[in-house]
C-alpha positions in Angstrom: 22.7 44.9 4.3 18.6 46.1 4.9 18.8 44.7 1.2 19.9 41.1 1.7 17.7 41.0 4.7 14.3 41.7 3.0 15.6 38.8 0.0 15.6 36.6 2.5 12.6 37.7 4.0 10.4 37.8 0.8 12.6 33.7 0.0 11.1 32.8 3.6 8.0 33.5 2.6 7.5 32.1 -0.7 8.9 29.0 1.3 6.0 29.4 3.7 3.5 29.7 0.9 4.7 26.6 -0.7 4.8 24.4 2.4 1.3 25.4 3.0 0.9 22.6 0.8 1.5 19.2 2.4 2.8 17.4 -0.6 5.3 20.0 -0.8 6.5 19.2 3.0 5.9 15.7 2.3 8.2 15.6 -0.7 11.0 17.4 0.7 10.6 15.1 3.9 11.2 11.9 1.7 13.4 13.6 -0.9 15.8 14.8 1.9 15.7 11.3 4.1 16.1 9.0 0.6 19.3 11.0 -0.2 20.7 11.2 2.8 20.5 7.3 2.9 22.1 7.3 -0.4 25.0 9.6 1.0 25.2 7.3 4.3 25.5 3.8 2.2 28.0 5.5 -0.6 30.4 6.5 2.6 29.9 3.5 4.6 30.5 1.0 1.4 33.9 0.6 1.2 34.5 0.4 4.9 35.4 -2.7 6.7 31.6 -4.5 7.9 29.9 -1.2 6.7 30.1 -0.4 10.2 29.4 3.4 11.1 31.9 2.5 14.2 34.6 1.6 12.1 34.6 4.6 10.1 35.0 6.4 13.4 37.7 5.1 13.8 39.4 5.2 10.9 37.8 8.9 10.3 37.7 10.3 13.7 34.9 11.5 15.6 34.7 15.2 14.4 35.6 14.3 10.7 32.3 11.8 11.4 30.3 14.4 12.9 30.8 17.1 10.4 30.2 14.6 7.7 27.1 13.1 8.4 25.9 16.8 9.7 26.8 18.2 6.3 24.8 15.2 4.1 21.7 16.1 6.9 21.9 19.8 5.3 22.6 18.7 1.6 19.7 16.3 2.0 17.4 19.0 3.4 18.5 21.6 0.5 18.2 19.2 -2.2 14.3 18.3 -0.3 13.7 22.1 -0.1 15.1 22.2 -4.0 13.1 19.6 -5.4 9.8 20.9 -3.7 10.3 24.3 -5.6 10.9 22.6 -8.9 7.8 21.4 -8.7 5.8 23.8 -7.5 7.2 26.6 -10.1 6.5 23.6 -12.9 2.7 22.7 -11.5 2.8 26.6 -11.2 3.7 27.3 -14.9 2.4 23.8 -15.9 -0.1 25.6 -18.6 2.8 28.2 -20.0 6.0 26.7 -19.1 9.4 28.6 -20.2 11.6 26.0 -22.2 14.7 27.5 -20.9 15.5 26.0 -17.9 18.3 28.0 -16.9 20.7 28.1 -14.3 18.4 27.1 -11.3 17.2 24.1 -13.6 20.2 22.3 -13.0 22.1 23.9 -10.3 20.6 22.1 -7.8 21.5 18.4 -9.3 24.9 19.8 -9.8 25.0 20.2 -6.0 23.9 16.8 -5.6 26.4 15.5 -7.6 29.3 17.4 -5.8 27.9 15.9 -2.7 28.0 12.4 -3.8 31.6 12.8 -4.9 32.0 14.1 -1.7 30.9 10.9 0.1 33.1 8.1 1.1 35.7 7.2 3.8 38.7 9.2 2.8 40.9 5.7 4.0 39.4 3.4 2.4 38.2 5.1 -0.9 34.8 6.6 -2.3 32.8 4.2 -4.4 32.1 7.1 -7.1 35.4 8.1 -6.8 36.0 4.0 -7.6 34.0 4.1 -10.3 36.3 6.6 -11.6 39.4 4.8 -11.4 40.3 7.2 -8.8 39.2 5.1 -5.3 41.5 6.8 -2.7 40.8 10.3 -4.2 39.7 11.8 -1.5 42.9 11.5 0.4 44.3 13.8 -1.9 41.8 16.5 -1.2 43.1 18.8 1.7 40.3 18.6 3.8 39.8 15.0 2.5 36.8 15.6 0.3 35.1 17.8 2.9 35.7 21.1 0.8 33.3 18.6 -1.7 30.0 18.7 0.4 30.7 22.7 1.2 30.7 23.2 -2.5 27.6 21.0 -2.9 25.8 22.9 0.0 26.8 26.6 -1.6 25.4 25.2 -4.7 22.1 24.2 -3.7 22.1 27.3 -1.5 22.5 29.2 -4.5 19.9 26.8 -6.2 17.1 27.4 -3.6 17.9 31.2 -4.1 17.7 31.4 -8.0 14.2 29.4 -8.0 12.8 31.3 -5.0 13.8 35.0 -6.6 12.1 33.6 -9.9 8.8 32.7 -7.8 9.1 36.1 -6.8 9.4 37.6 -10.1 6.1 35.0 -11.0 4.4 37.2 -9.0 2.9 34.3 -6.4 1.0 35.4 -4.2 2.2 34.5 -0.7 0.1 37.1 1.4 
């Protein structure tokens, strides 16, 4: 367990050194409040008036909460995510790997999941729609909610993979 703790630890700080940076902060700031504009339209767009109200209704008001709680946290780990992909490319601008890897698209994937994961399980998801498959998420036992977990485990994993290969960069955060 001392283990995990001192991965985080040395993750926390490499976060730290990166936000010292305030384009870094800035970008995840707008990066993380554009998406999670994009995840509130997508699940109010097939509701009746596009009214947040009416999808309480139709939803409930702790199927709401936890929704628009878990696009806050894939917003802000997708803002974290893209911050670090940009600081290990300007890092290794000069020598770049070409292999992206796992962490090079991890963190889209999670995106991805999260979109699917947006819509009003009632009235349909627009991607879903897209799809030929509007009411999907009716079908899902937690009605598309076990979606956005799986997209916030990705980009959990994501942030984790890019911060353990700053590590290995050898950036100095002290």
């Amino acid at each position: 367990m001392p283990k995990v703790i001192d991965k985080l630890l040395e993750i926390i700080d490499i976060l730290k050194y990166v936000y010292k940076s305030k384009k870094y902060l800035a970008l995840t700031i707008s990066s993380a409040i554009i998406s999670f504009v994009v995840f509130y339209k997508l699940t109010l767009a097939t509701v009746s008036d596009n009214k947040l109200q009416n999808y309480i209704i139709m939803s409930g008001y702790d199927y709401t909460y936890f929704s628009l709680l878990s696009f806050v946290i894939i917003s802000l780990l997708f803002g974290v995510y893209i911050s670090l992909v940009l600081f290990k490319f300007n890092l290794k601008k000069s020598s770049m790997n070409k292999k992206k890897g796992f962490s090079g698209i991890s963190g889209y994937l999670g995106v991805v999941a999260g979109v699917f994961g947006a819509g009003c399980p009632t009235c349909g998801s627009v991607v879903f729609a897209i799809l030929g498959a509007p009411l999907a998420l009716m079908y899902f036992p937690f009605r598309g909610f076990e979606l956005r977990i799986l997209s916030i485990l990705i980009l959990l994993i994501s942030v984790y993979i890019i911060s353990k290969s700053l590590i290995k960069c050898d950036v100095k955060i002290k």
